[in-house]
KOLKE-658953 format. One line per 10 residues: number of its first residue (from 1); their letters; for each residue x, y, z of C-alpha. Coordinates in Angstrom, 3 decimals. Layout:
// residues N
NUM	a	X:Y:Z  ...;
// end
This chain:
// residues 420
1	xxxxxxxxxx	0.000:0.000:0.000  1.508:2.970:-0.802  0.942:6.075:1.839  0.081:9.789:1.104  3.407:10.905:2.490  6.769:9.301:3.171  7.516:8.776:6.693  11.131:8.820:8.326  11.442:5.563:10.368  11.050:5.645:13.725;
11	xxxxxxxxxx	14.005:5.392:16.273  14.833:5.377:19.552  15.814:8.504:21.199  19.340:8.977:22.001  19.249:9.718:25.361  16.994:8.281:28.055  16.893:9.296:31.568  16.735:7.030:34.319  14.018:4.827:35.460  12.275:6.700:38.892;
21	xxxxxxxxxx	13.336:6.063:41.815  12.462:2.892:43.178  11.300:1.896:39.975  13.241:-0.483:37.308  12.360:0.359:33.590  11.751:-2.840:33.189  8.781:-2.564:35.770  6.931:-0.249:33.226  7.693:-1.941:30.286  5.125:-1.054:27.465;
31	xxxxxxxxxx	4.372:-3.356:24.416  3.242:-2.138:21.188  1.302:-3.574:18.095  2.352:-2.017:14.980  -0.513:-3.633:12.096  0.672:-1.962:9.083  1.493:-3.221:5.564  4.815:-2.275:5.162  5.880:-1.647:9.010  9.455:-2.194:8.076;
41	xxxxxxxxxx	9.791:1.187:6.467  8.673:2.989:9.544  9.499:1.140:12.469  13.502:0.156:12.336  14.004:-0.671:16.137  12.584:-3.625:17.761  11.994:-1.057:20.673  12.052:2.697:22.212  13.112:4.162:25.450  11.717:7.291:26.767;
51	xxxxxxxxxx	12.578:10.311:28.601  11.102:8.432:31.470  12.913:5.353:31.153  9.731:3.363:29.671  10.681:0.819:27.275  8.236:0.029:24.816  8.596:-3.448:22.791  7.441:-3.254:19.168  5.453:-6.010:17.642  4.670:-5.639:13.793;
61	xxxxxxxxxx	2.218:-7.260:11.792  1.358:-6.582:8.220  -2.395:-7.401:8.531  -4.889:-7.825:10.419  -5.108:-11.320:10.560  -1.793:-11.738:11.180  -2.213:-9.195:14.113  -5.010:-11.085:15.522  -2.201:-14.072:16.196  -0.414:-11.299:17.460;
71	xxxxxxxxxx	-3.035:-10.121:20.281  -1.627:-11.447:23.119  -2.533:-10.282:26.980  0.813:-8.942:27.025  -0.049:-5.974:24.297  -0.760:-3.316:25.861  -1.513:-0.463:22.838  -2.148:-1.008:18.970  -0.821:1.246:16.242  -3.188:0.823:13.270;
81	xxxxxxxxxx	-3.351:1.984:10.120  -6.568:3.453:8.892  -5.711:2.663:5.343  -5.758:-1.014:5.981  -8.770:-2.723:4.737  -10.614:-4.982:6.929  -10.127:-9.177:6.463  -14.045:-9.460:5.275  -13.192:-6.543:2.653  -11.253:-8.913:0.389;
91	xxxxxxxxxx	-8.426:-6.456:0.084  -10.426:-3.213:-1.275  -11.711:-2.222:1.774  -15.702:-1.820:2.650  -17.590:0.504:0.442  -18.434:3.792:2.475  -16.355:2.824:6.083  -12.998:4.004:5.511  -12.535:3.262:9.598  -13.309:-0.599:8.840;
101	xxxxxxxxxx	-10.205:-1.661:10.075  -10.466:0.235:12.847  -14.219:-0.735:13.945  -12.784:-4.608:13.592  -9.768:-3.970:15.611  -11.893:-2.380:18.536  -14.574:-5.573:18.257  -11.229:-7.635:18.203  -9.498:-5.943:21.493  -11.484:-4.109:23.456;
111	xxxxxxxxxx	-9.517:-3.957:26.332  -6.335:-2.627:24.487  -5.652:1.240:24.063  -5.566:1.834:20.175  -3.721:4.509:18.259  -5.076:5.510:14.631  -1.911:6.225:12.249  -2.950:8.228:9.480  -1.156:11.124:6.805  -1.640:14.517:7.502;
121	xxxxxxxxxx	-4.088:15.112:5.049  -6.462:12.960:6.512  -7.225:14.724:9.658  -10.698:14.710:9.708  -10.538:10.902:9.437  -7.881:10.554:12.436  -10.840:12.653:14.465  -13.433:10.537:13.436  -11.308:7.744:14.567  -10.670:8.964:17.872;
131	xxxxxxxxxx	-14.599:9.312:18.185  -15.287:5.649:16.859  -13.373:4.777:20.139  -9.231:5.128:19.237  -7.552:6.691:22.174  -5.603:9.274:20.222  -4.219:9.424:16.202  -0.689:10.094:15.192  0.408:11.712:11.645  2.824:9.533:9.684;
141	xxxxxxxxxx	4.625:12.658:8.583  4.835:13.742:12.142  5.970:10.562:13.710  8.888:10.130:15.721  10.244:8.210:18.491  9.512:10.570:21.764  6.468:11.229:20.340  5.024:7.986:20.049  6.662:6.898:23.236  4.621:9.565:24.582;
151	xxxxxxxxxx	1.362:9.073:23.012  1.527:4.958:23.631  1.761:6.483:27.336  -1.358:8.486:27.048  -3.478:6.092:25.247  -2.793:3.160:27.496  -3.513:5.425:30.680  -6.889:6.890:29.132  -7.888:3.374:28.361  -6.951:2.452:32.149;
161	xxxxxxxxxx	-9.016:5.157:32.962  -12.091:4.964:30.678  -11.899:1.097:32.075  -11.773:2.158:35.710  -14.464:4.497:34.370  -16.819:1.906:33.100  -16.334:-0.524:35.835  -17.443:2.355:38.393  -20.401:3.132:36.141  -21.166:-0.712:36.124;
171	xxxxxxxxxx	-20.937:-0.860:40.097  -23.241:1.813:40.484  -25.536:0.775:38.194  -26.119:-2.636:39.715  -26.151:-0.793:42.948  -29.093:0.747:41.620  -30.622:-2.515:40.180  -29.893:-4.080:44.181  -31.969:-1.280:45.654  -34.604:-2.039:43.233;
181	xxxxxxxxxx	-34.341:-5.636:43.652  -34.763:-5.261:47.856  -37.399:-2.899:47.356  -39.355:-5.939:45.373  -38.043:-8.821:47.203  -37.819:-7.817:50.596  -40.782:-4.668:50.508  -42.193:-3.316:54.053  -44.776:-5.392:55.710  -48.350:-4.451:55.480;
191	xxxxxxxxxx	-49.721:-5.079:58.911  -51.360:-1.965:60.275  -54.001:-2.733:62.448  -52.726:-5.892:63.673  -50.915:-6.438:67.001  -48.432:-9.085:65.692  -44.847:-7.705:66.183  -42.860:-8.450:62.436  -39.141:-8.846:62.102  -36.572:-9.581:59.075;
201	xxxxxxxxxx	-33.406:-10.582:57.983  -31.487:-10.800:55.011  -27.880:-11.828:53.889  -26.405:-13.074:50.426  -24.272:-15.839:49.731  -20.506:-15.332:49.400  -20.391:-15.331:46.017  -22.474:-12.918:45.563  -22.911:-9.072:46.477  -26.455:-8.742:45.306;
211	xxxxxxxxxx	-29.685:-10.558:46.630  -30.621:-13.748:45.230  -33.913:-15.491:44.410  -34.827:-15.566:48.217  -38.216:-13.101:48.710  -40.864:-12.822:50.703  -44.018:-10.685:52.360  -46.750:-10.034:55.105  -50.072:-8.397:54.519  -53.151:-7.922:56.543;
221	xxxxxxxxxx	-56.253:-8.506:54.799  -59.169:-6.481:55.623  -60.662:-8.978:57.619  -57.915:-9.040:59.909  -56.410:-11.942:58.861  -52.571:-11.700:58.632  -50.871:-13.562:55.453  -46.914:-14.113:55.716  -45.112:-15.609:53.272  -41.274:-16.752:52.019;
231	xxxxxxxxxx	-39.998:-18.372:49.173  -36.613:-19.580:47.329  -36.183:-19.404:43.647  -33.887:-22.274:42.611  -30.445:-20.754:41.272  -28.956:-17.182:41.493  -28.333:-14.283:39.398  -31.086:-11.369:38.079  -33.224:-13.233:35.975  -34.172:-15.561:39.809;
241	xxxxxxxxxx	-34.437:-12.052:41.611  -36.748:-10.659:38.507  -38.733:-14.110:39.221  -38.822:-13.852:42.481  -40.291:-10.449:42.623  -42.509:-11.091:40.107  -43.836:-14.024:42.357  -43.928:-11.740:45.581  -45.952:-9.410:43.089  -48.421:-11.694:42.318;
251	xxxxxxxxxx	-48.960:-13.469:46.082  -49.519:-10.061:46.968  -52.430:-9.212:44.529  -53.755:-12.956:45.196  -54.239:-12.644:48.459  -55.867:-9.352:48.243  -58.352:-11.376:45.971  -59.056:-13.547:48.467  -57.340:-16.511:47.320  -55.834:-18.667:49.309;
261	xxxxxxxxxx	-54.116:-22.322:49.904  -54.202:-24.404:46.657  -55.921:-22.127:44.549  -53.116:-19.523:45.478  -50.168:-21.931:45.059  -51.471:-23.379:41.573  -52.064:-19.981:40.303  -48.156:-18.778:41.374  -47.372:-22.185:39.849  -48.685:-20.597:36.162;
271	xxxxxxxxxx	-47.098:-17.418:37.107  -43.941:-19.193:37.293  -44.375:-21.290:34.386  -45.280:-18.403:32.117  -42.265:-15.921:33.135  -38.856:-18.758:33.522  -36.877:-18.320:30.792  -36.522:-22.600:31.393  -38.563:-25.377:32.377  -36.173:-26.123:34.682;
281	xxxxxxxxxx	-36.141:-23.576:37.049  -38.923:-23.883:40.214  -39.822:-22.151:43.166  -40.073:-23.275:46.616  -42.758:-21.545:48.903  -44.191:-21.614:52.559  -47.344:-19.757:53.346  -49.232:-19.154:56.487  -52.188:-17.438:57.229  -52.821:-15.946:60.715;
291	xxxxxxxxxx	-56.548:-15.959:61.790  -57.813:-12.449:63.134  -57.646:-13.619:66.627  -53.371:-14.934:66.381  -54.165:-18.584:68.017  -54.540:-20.611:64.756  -53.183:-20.845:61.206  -53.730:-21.993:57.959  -49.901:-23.779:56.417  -49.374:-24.478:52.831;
301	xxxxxxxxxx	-45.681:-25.816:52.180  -44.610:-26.059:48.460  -41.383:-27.375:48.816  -40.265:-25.550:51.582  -39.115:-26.139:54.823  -41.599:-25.528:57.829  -41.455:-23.217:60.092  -40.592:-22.918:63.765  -42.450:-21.918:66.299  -41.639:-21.221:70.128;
311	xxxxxxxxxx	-44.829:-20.864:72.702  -44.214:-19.473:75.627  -42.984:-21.976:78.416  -42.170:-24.328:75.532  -39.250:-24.990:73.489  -38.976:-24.313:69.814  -40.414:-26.471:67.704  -41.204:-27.433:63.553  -44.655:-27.116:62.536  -46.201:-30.375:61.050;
321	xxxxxxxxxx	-44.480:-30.722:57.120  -45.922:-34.590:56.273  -48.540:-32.601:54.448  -46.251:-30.809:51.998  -46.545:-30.504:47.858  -44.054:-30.026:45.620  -42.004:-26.790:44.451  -43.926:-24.536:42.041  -43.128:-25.948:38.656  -41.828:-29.120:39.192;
331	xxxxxxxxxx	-45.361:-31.156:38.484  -47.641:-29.212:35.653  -50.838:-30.461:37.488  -49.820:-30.740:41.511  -52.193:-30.192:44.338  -51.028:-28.140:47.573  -53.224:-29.080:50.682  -53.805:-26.527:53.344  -53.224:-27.290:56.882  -54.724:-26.183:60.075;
341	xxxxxxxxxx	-52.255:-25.506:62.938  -53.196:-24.657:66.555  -50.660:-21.671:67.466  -51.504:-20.742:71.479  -51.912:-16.898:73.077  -48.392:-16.194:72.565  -45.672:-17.179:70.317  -42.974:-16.764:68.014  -43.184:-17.822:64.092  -39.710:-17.885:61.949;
351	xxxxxxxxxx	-39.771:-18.020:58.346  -36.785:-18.905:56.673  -34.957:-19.818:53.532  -32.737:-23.403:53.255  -29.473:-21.607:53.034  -29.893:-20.977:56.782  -29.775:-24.736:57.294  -27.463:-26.098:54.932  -24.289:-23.859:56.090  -21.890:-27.223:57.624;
361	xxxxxxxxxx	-21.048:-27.763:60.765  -17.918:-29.709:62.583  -14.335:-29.014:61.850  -12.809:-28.130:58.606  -13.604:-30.041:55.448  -16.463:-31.785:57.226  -19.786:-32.869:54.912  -22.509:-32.200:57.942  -24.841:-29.577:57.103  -26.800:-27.986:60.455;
371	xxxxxxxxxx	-29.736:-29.109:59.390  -33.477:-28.262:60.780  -33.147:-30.466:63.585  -29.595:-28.486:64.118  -31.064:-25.322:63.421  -33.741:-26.148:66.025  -31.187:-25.993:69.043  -29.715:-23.283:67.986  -33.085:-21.158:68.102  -33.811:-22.931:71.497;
381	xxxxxxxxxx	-30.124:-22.117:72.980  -30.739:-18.417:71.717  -34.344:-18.015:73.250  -32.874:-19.533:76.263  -30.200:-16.629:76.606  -33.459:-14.289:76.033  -32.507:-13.328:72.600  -36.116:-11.996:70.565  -37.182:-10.482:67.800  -34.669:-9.048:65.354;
391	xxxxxxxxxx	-31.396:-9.955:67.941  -32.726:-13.552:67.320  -32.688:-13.541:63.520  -29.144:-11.537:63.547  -28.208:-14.065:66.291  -29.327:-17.520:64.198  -27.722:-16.028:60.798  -23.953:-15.326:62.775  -23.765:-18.382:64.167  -25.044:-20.344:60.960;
401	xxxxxxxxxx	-22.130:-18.180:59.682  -19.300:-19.409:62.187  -20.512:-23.014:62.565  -20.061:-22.729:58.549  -16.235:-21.578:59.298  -17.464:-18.446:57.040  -20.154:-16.841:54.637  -22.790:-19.365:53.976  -22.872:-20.262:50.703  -26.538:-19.455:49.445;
411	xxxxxxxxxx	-28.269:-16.791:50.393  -30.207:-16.670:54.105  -33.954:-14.908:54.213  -35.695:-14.998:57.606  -39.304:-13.788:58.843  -40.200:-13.235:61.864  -43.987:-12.787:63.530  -44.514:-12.254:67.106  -47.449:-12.555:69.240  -48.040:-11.664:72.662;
// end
């Protein structure tokens, strides 16, 4: 390809002065990619060395399909030449995109700081570049060795920075998408009016930072009867929290319409089966529903573990589970029964997720998960030591936590209901 303008070839600068202090030059080495057709008539040196002691490595490659061999993690800038065509062009270049090259170098490495080389008389191009996403251009008739040294500096610290840039726009952005997600998993209880006491915890998994597919709710209905429910969507990630929501969403509005047991569960079940983006994914649920006057309960358990619930003078115990269906979307045509459960003047209900009970527990390396019957004694220990309300559900989470030897795996939700 022949250039608008002859270019002198690039060498290194004569002197260089010494690395910073502290510093080796080799510590700050820089390596370039030179994709050019005829890079031997610029580029004479196999490497500069700045005024600061940087030494940049030169890599050339005539094309760019020989460059993309040449992409290795150790490149850390590109020096392209606009009037290369791009591989799909067949060697004319594509018809109206005269930054072709450039557009499939960015697809190619976007991670890597690119410089657009270009003649003089193309400046408008080299600015179009830069706005196509290059990091700076450089003149061919302008080129020499400090000043590319220099501008393979600049470029690969703007690209640090638009990086660093992103990533904090990325961070706050699922910060944003977290608050959302709380405000539909975990929303504010609707209880007013009714004399039962409501508590709540929440605490993702260790490999995550936002909330998971745990969720769940309390509303009074206006005939005084108080609804609570919590539920686990299987697997983690937004599309389960989206789910999981949009379940919340509906068991909300359902109960408002005065459905209940079965006909609540197998309407979340088509819910569920309508919104999963597989047939694979499912839903455990628990739901209880308080009677106006707090001593008795309706229970509906769709693959979930039952509650626990201490009565005053007694310990801590499971409510009956041999009734149980299966998780929401599991069978296409399952039946959920609905169980009456005596609950006494006073008590305490707990609500929780499986991740609180399947944290281990014994020394290192050991397969024993804490289990319900585990988790049991733990509650009773805790009520013993006259632990209630939300210093019980901070209590039970910590010390699922250290009997784990560290963050529990899957995320924890717990509910709590007092009465009396």
């Amino acid at each position: 390809m022949q250039t608008a303008a002859a270019a002198a070839p690039v060498a290194a600068p004569v002197q260089a002065a010494p690395a910073s202090p502290g510093v080796s030059a080799n510590s700050t080495d820089l390596t370039l990619l030179v994709i050019e057709d005829d890079p031997a008539g610029t580029f004479t040196v196999p490497s500069l060395l700045d005024a600061a002691g940087t030494r940049v490595r030169i890599r050339t490659a005539r094309n760019l399909t020989e460059a993309e061999r040449l992409l290795t993690d150790d490149v850390h800038c590109i020096l392209l030449d606009l009037a290369l065509p791009a591989p799909s062009s067949g060697g004319d270049g594509e018809a109206g995109d005269r930054l072709a090259a450039l557009r499939h170098v960015l697809r190619l490495a976007p991670r890597h700081a690119v410089l657009a080389l270009t003649a003089e008389t193309d400046a408008d191009l080299a600015a179009e570049a830069v706005r196509v996403g290059a990091q700076d251009y450089l003149f061919r008739d302008e080129l020499d060795g400090r000043q590319l040294s220099r501008a393979i500096r600049y470029a690969v610290e703007r690209k640090r920075a638009d990086r660093a840039q992103h990533k904090l726009a990325e961070s706050r952005l699922r910060a944003q998408e977290n608050a959302r997600l709380e405000r539909g998993l975990l929303p504010t209880p609707l209880l007013e009016g009714s004399n039962l006491r409501f508590a709540s915890r929440y605490r993702p998994g260790r490999s995550r930072a936002l909330l998971g597919g745990d969720f769940y709710d309390t509303v009074r209905t206006s005939d005084g009867t108080v609804h609570a429910m919590i539920g686990d969507v299987c697997g983690h990630g937004p599309d389960e929290a989206a789910l999981g929501v949009e379940l919340r969403i509906a068991w909300r509005a359902l109960t408002f319409a005065g459905l209940c047991g079965d006909e609540l569960l197998s309407t979340l079940q088509q819910v569920l089966e309508h919104e999963r983006e597989s047939e694979e994914i499912f839903a455990t649920l628990c739901t209880v529903d308080i009677a106006p006057d707090g001593r008795r309960a309706g229970l509906c358990l769709a693959g979930h573990p039952s509650p626990l619930i201490a009565r005053q003078g007694r310990a801590a115990q499971l409510l009956p589970y041999e009734d149980g269906g299966p998780a929401l979307g599991l069978l296409p045509r399952a039946r959920w029964s609905r169980r009456q459960v005596e609950l006494g003047g006073s008590w305490s209900l707990m609500m929780y997720t499986d991740g609180l009970i399947e944290g281990r527990v014994g020394p290192p390396g050991s397969k024993q998960r804490l289990g319900q019957d585990g988790m049991v004694d733990m509650i009773n220990r805790q009520l013993t030591a006259g632990l209630r309300g939300e210093a019980l559900l901070e209590a039970a989470v910590t010390e699922a936590r250290d009997l784990n030897g560290g963050e529990l795996t899957d995320d924890v939700a717990l509910l709590l209901l007092d009465r009396g």
